[in-house]
PDB file of N, CA, C and O in Angstrom:
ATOM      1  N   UNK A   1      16.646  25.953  17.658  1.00  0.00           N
ATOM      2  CA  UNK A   1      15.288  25.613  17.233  1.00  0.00           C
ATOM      3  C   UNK A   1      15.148  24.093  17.210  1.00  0.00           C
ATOM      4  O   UNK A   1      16.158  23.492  16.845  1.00  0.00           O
ATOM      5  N   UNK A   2      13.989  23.301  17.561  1.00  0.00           N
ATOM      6  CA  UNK A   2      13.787  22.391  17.946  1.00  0.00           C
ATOM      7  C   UNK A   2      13.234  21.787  16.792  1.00  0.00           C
ATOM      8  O   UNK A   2      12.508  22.404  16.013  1.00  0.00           O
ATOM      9  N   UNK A   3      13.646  20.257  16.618  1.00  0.00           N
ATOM     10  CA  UNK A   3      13.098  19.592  14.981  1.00  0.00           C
ATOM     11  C   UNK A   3      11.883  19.840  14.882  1.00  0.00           C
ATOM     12  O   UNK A   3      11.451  20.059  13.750  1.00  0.00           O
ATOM     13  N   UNK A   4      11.016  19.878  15.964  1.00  0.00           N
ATOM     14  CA  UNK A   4       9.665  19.721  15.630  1.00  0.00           C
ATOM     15  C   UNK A   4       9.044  21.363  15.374  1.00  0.00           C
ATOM     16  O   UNK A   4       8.011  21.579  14.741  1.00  0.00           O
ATOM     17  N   UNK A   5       9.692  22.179  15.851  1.00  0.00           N
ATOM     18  CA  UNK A   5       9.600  23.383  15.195  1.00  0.00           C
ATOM     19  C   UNK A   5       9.624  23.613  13.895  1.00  0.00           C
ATOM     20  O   UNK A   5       8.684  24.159  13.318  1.00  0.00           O
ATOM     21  N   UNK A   6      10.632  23.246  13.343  1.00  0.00           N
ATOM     22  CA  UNK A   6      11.349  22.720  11.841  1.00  0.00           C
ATOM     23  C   UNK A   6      10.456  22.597  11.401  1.00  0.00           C
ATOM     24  O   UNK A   6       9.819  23.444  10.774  1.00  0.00           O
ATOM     25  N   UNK A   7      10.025  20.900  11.739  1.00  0.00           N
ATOM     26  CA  UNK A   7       9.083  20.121  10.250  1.00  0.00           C
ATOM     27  C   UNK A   7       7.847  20.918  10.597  1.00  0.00           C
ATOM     28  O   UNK A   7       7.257  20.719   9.535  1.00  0.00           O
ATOM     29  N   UNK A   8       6.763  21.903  11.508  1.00  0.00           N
ATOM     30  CA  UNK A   8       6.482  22.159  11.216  1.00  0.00           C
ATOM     31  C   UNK A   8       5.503  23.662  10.255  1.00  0.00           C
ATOM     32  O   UNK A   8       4.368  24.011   9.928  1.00  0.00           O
ATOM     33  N   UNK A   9       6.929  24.081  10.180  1.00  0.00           N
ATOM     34  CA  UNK A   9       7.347  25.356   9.244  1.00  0.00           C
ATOM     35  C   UNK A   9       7.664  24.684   7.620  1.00  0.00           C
ATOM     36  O   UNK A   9       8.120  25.220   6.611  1.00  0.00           O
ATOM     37  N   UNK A  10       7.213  23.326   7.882  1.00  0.00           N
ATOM     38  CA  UNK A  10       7.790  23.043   6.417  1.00  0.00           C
ATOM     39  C   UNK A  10       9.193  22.120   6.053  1.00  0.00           C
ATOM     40  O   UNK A  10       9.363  21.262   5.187  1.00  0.00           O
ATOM     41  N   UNK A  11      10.207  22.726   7.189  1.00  0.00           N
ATOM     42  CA  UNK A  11      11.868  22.134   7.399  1.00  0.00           C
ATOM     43  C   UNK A  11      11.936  20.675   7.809  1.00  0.00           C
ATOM     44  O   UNK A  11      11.284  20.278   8.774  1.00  0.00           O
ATOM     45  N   UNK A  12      12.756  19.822   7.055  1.00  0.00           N
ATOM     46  CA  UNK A  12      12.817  18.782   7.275  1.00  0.00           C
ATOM     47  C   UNK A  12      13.699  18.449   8.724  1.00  0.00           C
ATOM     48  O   UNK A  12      14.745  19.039   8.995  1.00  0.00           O
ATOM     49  N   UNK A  13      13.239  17.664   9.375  1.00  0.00           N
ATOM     50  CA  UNK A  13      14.366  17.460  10.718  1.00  0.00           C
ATOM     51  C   UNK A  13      15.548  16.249  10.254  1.00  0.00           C
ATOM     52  O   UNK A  13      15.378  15.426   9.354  1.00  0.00           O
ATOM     53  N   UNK A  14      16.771  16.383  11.117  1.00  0.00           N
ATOM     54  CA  UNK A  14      17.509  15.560  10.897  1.00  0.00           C
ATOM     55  C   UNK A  14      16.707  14.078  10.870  1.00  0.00           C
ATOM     56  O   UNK A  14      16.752  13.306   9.913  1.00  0.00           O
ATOM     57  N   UNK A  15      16.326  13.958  11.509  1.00  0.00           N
ATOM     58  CA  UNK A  15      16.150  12.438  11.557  1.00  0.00           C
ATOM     59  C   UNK A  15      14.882  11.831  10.108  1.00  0.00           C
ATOM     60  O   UNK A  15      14.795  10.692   9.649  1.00  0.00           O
ATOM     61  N   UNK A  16      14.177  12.909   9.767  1.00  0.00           N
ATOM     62  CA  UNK A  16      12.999  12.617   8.558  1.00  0.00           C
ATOM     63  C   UNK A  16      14.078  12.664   7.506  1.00  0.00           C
ATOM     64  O   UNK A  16      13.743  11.907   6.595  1.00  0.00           O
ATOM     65  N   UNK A  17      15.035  13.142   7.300  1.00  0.00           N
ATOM     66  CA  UNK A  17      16.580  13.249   6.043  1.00  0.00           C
ATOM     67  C   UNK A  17      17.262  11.933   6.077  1.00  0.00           C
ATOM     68  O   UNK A  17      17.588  11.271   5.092  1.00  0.00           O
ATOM     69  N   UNK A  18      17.513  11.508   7.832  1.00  0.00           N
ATOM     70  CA  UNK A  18      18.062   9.880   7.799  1.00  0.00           C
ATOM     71  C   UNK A  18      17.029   8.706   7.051  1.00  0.00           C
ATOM     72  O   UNK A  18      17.122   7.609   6.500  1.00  0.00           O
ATOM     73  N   UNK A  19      16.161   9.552   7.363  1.00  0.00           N
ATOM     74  CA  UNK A  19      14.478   8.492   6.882  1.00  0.00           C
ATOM     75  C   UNK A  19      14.689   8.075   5.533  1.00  0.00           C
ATOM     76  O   UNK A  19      14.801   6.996   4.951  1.00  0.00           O
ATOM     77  N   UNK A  20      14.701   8.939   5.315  1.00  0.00           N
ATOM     78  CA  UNK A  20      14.505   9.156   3.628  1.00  0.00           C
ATOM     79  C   UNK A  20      16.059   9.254   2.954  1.00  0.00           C
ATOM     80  O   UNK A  20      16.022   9.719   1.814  1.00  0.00           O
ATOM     81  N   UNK A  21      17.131   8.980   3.334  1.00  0.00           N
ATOM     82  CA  UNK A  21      17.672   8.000   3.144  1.00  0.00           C
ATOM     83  C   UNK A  21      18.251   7.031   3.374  1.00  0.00           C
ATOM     84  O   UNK A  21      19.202   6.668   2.682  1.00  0.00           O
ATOM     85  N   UNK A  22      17.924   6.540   4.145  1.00  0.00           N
ATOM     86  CA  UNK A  22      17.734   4.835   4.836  1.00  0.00           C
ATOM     87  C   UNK A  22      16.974   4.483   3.485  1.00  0.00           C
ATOM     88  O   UNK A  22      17.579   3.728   2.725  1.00  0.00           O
ATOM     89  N   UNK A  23      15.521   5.011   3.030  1.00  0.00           N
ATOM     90  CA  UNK A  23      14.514   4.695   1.869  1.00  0.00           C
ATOM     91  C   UNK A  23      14.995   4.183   0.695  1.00  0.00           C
ATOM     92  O   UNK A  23      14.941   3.076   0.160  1.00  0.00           O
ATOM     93  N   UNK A  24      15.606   5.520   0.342  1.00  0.00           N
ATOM     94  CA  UNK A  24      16.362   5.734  -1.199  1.00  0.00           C
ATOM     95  C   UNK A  24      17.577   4.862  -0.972  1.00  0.00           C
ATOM     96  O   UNK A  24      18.057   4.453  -2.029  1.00  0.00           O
ATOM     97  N   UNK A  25      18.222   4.457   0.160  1.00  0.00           N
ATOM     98  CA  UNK A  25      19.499   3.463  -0.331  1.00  0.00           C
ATOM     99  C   UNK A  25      18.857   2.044  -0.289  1.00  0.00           C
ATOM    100  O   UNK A  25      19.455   1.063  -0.730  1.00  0.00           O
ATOM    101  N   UNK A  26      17.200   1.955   0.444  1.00  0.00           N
ATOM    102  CA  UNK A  26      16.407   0.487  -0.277  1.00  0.00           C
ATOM    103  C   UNK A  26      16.259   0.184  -1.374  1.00  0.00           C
ATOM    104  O   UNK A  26      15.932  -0.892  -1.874  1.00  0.00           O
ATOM    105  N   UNK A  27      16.582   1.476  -1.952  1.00  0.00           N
ATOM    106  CA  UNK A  27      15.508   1.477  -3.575  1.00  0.00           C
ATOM    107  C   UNK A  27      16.629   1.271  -4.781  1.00  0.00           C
ATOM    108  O   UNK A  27      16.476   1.452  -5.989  1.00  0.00           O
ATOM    109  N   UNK A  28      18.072   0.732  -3.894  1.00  0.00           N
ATOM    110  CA  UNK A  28      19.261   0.836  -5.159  1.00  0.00           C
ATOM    111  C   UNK A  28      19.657  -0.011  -5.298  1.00  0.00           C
ATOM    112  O   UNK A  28      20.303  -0.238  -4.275  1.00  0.00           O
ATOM    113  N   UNK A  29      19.789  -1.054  -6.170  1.00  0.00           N
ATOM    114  CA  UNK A  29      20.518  -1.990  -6.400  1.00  0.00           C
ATOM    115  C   UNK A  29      21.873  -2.047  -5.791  1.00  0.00           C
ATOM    116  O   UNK A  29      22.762  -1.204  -5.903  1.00  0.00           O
ATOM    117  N   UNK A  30      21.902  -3.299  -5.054  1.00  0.00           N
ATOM    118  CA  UNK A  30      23.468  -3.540  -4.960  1.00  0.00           C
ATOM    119  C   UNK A  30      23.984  -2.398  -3.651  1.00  0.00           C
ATOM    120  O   UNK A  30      25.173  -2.255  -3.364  1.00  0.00           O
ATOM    121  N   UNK A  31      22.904  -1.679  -2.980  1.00  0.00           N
ATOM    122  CA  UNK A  31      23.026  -0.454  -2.151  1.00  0.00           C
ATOM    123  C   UNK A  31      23.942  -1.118  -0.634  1.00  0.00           C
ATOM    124  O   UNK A  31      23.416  -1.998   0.047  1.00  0.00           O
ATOM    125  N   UNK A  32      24.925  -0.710  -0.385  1.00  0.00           N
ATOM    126  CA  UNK A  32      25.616  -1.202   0.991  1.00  0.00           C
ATOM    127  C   UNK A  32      25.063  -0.597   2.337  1.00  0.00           C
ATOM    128  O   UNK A  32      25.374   0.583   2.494  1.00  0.00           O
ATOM    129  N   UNK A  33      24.661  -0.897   2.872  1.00  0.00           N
ATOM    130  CA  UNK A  33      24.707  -0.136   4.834  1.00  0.00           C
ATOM    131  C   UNK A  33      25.509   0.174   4.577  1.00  0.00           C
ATOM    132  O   UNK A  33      26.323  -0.384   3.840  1.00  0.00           O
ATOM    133  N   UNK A  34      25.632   1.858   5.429  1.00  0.00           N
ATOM    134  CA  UNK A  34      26.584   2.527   5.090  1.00  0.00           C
ATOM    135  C   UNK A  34      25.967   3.508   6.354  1.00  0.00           C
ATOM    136  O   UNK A  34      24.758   3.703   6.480  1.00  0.00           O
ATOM    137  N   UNK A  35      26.932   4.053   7.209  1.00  0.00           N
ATOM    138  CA  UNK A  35      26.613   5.417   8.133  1.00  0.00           C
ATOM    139  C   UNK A  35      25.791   6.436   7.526  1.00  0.00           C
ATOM    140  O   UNK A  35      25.419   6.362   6.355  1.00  0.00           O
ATOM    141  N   UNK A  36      25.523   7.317   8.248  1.00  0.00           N
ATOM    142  CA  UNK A  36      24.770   8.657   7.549  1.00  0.00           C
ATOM    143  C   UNK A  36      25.900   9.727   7.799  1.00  0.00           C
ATOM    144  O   UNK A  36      25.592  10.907   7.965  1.00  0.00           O
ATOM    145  N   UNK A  37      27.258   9.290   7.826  1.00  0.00           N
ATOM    146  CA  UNK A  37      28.028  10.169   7.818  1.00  0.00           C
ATOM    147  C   UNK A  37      27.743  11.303   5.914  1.00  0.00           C
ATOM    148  O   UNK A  37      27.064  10.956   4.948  1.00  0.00           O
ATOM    149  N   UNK A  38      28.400  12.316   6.052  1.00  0.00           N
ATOM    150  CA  UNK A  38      28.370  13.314   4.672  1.00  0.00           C
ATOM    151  C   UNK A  38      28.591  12.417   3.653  1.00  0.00           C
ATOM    152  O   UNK A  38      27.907  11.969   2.733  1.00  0.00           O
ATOM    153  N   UNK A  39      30.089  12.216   4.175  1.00  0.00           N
ATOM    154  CA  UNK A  39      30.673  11.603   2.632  1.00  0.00           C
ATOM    155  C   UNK A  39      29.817  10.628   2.261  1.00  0.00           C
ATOM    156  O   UNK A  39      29.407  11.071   1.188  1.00  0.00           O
ATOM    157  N   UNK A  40      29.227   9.507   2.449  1.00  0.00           N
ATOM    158  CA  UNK A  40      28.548   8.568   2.618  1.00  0.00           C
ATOM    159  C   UNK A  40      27.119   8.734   1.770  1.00  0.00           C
ATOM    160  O   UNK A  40      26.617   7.985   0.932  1.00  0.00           O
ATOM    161  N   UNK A  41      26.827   9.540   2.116  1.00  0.00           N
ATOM    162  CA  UNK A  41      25.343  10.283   1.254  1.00  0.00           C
ATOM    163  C   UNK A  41      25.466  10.783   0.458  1.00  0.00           C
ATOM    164  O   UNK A  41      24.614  10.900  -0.423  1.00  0.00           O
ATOM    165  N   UNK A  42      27.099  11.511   0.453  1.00  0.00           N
ATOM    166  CA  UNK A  42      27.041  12.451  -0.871  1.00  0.00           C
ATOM    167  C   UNK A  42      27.119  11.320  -1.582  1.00  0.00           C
ATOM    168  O   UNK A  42      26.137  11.206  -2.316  1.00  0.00           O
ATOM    169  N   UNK A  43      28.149  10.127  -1.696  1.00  0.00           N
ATOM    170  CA  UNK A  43      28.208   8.868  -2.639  1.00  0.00           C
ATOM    171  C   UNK A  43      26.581   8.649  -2.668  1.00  0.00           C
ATOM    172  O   UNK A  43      25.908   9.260  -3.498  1.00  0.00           O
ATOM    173  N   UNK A  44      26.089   7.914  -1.896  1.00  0.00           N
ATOM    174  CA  UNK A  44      24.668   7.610  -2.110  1.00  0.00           C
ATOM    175  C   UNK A  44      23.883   8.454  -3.159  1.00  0.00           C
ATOM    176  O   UNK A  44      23.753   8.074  -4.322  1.00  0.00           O
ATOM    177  N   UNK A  45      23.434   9.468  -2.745  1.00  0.00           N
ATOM    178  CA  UNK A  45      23.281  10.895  -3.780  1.00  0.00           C
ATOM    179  C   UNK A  45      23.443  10.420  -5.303  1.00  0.00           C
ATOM    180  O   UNK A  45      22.604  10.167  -6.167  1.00  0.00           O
ATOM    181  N   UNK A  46      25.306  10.388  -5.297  1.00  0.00           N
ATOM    182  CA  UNK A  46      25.617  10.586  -6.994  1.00  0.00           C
ATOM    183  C   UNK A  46      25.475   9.203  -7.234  1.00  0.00           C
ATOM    184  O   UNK A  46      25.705   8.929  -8.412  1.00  0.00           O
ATOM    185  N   UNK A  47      25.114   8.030  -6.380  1.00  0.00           N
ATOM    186  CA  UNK A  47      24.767   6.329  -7.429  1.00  0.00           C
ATOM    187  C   UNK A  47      22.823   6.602  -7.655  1.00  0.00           C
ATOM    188  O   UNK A  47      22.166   6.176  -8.605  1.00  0.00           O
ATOM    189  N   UNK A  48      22.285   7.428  -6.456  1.00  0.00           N
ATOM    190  CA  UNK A  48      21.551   7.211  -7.282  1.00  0.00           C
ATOM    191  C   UNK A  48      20.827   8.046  -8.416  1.00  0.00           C
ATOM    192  O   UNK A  48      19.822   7.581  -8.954  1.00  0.00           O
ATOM    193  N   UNK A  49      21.378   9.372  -8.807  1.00  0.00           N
ATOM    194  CA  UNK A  49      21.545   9.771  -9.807  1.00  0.00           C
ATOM    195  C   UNK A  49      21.878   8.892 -11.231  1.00  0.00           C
ATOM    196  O   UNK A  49      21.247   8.765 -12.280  1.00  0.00           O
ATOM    197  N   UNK A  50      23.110   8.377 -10.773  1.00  0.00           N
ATOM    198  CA  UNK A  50      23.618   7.470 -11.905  1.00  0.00           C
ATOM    199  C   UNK A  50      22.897   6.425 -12.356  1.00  0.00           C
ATOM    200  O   UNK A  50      22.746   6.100 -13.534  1.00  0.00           O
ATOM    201  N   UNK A  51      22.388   5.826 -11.251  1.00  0.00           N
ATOM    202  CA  UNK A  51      21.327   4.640 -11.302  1.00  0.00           C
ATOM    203  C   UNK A  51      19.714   4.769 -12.261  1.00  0.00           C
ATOM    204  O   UNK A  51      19.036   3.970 -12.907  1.00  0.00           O
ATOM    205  N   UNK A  52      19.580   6.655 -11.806  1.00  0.00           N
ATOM    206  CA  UNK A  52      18.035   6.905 -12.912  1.00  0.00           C
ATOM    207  C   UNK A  52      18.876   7.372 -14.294  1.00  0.00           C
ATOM    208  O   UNK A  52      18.301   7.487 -15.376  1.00  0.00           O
ATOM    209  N   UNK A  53      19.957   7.563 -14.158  1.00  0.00           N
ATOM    210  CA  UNK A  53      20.411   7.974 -15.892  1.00  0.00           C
ATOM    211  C   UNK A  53      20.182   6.451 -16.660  1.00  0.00           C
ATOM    212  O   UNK A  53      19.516   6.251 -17.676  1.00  0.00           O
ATOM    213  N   UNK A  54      21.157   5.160 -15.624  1.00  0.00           N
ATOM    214  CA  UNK A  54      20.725   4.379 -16.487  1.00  0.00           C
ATOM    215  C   UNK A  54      19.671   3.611 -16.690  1.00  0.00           C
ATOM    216  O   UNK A  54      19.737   2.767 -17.583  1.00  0.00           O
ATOM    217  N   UNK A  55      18.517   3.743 -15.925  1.00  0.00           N
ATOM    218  CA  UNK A  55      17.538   3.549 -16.010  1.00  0.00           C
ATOM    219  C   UNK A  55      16.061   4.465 -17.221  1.00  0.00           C
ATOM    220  O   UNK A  55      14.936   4.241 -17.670  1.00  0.00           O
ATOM    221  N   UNK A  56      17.223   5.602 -17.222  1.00  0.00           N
ATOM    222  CA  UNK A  56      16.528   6.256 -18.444  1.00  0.00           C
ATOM    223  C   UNK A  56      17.009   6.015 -19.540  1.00  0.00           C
ATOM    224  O   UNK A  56      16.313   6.510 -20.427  1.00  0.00           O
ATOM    225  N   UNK A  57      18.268   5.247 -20.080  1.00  0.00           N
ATOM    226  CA  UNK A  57      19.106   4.580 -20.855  1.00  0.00           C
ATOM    227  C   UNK A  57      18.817   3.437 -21.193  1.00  0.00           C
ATOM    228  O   UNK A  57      19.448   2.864 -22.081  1.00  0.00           O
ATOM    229  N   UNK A  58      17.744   2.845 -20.511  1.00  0.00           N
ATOM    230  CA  UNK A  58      17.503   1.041 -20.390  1.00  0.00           C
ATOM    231  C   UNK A  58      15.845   1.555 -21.080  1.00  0.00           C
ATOM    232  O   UNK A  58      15.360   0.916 -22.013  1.00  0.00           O
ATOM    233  N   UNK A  59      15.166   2.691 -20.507  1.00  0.00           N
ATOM    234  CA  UNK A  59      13.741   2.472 -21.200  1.00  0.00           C
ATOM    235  C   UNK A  59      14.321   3.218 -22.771  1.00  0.00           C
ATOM    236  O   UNK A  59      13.886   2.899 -23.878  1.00  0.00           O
ATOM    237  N   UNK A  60      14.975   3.856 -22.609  1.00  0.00           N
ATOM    238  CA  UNK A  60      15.494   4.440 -24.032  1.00  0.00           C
ATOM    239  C   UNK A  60      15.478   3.414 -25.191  1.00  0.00           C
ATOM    240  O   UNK A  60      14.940   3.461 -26.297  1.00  0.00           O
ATOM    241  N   UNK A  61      16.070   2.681 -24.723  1.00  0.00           N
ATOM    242  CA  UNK A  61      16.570   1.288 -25.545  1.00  0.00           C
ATOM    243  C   UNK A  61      15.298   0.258 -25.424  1.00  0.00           C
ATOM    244  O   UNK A  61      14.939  -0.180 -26.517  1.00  0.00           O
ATOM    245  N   UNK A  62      14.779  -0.065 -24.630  1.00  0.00           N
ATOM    246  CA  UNK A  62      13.690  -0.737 -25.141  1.00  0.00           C
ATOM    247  C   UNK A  62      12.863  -0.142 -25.768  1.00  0.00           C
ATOM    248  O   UNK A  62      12.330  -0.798 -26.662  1.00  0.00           O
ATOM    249  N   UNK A  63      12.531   0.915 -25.636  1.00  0.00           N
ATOM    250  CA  UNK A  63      11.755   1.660 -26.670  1.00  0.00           C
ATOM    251  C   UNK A  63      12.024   1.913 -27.793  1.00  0.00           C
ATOM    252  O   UNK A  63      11.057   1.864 -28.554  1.00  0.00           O
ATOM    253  N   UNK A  64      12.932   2.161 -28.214  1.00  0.00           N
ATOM    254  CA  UNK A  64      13.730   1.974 -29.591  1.00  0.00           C
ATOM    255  C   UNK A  64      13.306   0.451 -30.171  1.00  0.00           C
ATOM    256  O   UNK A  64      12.543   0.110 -31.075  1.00  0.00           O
ATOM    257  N   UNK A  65      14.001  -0.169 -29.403  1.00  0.00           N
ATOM    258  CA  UNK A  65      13.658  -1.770 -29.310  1.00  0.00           C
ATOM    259  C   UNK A  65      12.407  -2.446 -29.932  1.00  0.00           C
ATOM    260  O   UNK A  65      12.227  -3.281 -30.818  1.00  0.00           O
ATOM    261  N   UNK A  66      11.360  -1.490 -28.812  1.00  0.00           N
ATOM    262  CA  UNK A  66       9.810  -2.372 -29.078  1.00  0.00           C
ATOM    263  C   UNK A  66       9.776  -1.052 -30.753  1.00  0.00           C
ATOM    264  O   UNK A  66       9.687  -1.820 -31.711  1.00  0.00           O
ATOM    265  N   UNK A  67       9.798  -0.194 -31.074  1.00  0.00           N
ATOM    266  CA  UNK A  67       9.546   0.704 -32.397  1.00  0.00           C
ATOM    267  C   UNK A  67      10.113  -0.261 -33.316  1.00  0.00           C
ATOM    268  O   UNK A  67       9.254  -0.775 -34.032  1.00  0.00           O
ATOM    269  N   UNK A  68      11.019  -0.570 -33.468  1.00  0.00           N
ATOM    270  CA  UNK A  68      11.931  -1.529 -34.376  1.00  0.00           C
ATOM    271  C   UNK A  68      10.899  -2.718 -35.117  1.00  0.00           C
ATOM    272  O   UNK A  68      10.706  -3.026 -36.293  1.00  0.00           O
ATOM    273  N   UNK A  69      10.098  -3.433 -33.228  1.00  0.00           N
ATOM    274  CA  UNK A  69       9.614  -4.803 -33.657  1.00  0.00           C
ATOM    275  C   UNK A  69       8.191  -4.156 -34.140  1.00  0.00           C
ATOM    276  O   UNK A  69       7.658  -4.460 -35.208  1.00  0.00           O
ATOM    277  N   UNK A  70       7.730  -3.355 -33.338  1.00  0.00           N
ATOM    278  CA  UNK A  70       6.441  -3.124 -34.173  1.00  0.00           C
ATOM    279  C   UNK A  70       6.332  -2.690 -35.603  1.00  0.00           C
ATOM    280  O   UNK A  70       5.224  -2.757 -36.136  1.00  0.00           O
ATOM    281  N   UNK A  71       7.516  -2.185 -36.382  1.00  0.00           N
ATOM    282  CA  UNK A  71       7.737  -1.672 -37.602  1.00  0.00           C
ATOM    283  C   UNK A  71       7.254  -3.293 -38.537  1.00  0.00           C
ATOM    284  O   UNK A  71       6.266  -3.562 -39.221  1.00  0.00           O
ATOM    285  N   UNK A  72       8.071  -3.832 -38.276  1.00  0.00           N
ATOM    286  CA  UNK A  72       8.109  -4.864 -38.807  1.00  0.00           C
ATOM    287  C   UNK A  72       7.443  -5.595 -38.340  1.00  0.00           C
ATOM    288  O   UNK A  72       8.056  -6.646 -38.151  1.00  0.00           O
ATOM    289  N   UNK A  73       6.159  -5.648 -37.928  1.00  0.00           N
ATOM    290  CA  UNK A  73       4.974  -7.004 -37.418  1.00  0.00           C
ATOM    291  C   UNK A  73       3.723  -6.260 -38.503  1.00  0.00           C
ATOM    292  O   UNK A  73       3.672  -5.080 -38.851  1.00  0.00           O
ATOM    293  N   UNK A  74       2.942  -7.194 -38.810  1.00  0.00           N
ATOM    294  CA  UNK A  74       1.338  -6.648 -39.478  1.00  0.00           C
ATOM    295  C   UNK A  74       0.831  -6.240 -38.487  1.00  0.00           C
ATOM    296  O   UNK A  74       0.756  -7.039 -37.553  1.00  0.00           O
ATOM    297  N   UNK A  75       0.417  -5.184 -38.342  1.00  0.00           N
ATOM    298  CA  UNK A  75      -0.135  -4.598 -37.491  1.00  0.00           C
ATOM    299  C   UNK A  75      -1.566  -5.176 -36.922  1.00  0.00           C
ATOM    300  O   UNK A  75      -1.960  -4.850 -35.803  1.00  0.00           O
ATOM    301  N   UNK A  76      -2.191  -5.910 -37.631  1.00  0.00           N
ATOM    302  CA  UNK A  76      -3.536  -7.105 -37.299  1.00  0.00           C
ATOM    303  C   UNK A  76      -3.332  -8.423 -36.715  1.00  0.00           C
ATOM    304  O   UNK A  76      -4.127  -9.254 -36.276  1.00  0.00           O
ATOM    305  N   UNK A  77      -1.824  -8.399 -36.842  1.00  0.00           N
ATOM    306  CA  UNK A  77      -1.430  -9.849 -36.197  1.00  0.00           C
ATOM    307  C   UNK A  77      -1.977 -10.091 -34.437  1.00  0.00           C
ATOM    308  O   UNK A  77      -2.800  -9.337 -33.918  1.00  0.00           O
ATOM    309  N   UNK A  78      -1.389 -11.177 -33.763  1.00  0.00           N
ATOM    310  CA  UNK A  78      -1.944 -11.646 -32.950  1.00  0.00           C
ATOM    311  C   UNK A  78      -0.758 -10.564 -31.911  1.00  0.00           C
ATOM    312  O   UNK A  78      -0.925  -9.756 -30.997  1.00  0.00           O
ATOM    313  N   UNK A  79       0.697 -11.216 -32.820  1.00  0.00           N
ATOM    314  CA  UNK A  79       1.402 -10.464 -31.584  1.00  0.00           C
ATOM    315  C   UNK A  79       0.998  -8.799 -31.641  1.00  0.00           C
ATOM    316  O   UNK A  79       0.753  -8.100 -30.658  1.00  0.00           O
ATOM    317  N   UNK A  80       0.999  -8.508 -32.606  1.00  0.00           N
ATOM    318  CA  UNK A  80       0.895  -6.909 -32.598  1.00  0.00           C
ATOM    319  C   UNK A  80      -0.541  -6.434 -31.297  1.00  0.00           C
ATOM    320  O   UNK A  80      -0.591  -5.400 -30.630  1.00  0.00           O
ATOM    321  N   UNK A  81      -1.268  -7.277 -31.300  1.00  0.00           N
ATOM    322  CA  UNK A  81      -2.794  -7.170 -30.492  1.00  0.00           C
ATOM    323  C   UNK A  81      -1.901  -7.348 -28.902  1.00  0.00           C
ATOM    324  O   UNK A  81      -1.889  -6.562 -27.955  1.00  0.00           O
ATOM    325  N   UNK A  82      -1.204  -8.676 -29.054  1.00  0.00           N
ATOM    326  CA  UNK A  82      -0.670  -8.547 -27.789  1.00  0.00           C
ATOM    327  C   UNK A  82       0.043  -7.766 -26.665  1.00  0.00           C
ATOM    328  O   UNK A  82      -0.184  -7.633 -25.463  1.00  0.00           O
ATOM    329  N   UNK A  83       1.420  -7.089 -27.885  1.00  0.00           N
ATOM    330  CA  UNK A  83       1.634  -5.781 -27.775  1.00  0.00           C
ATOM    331  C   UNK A  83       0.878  -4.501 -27.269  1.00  0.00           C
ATOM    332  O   UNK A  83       1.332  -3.793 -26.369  1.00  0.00           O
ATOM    333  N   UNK A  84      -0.224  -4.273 -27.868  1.00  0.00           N
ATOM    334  CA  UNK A  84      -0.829  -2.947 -27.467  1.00  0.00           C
ATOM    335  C   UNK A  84      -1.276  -3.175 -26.603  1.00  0.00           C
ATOM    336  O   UNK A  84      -1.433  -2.155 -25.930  1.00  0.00           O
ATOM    337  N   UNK A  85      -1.856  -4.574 -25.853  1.00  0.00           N
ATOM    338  CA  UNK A  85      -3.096  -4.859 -24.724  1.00  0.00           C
ATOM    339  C   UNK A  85      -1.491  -4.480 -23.551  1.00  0.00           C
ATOM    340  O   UNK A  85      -1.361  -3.540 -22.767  1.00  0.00           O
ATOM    341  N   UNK A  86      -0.582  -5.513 -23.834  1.00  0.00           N
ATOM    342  CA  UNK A  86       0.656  -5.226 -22.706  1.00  0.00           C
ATOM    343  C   UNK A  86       0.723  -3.335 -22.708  1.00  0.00           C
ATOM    344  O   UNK A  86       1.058  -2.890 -21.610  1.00  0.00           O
ATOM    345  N   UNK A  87       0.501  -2.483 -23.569  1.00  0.00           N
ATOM    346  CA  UNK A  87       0.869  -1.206 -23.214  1.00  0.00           C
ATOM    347  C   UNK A  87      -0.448  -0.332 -22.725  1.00  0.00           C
ATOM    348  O   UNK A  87      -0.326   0.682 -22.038  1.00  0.00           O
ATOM    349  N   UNK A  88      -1.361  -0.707 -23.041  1.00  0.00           N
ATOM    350  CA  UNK A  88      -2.468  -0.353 -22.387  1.00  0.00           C
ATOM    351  C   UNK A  88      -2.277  -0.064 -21.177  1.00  0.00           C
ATOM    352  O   UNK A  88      -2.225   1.044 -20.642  1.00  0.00           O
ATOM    353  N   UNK A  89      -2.093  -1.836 -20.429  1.00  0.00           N
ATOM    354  CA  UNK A  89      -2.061  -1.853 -19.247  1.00  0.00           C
ATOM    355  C   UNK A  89      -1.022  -1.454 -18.274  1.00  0.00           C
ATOM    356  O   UNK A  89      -1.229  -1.570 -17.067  1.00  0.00           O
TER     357      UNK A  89
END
């Protein structure tokens, strides 16, 4: 069966899978060129897994973070105004 048969039944073709990750190894810090051999992707794969854990670990903590400072600001103050306009947006 022919790729273009594939993608359009829905199936991704080999080369739209290289696409997309060629993409996702743009989107990683510190990401090496690297073949599209298996092993290679499967690594790719589990950094960037690892990469949204700690990225869900980093808003974790600032959020904790900003709760902390807003506890302790008057809530009428200038920074506190500043605060909410930054989360608004």
């Amino acid at each position: 069966m022919s790729s273009r048969s594939r993608s359009s039944r829905g199936a991704i073709s080999e080369e739209e899978i290289n696409e997309l990750i060629s993409k996702l190894q743009s989107l990683l810090p510190n990401a090496r060129r690297r073949g599209s051999s298996q092993a290679s992707t499967t690594k790719l794969l589990k950094e960037t897994c690892s990469y949204i854990k700690s990225l869900h670990r980093e808003v974790d903590d600032l959020s904790d973070r900003l709760s902390d400072l807003m506890s302790t600001m008057d809530h009428n103050s200038p920074g506190a105004e500043i605060i909410r306009s930054i989360l608004r947006s």
